[in-house]
N, C-alpha and C positions, 0 to 999 in steps of 0.2 A: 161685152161691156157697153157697146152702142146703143144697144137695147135699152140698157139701163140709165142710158144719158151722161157717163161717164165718155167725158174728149179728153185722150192721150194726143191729141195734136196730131194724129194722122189719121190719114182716109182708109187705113188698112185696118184689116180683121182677122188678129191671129189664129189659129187652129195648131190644137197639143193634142199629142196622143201618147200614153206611156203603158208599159208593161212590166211587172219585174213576180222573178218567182224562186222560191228554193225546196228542192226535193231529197229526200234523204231517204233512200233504199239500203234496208241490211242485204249482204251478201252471206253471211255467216256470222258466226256468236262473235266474234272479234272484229269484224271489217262492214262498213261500211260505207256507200256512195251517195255525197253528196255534191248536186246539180243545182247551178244558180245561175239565173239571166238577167237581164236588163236589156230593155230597150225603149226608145220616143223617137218620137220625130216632130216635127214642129214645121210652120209654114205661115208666108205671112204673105200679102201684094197689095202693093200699095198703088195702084190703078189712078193715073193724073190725064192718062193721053187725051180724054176728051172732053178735061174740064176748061173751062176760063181761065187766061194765063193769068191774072188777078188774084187767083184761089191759089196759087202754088204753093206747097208748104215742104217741098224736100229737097236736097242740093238737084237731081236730075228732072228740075220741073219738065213736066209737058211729057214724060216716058210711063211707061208701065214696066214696075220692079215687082221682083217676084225672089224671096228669098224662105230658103228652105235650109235642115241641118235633117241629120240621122244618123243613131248610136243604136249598136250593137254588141252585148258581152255576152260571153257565156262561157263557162268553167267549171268541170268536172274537180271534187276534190275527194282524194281516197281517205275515210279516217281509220285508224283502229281506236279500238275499248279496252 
């Protein structure tokens, strides 16, 4: 969004990654398996340690933060027909 000239008010530039999927295998004329996942992560830092204390714009001026999250699901589910 920096790129684009869009300011959210921080010096940080986030980064997303997602995945999701569902798979349905027959096992037989009556049963079948279906597999579904999820997953992202996400990541963000917001880098101040070697600016001008002038410039600070987050509660920890003057530090370098570094903030991350990640999810994982996955789940077999057996149906019948």
């Amino acid at each position: 969004m920096n790129k684009l000239g869009i300011n959210f008010g921080s010096a940080g530039n986030p980064s997303y990654q997602d995945l999701n999927f569902k798979m349905h295998v027959p096992l037989n004329k009556k049963l079948q398996l279906a597999v579904f996942a999820l997953g992202g992560k996400s990541d963000i830092a917001l880098l101040d340690n070697g600016d001008d204390s002038s410039k600070w714009t987050f509660g920890r001026a003057g530090r370098d933060i570094h903030f991350g999250s990640r999810l994982h699901l996955r789940a077999p589910i057996c149906n019948t027909m």
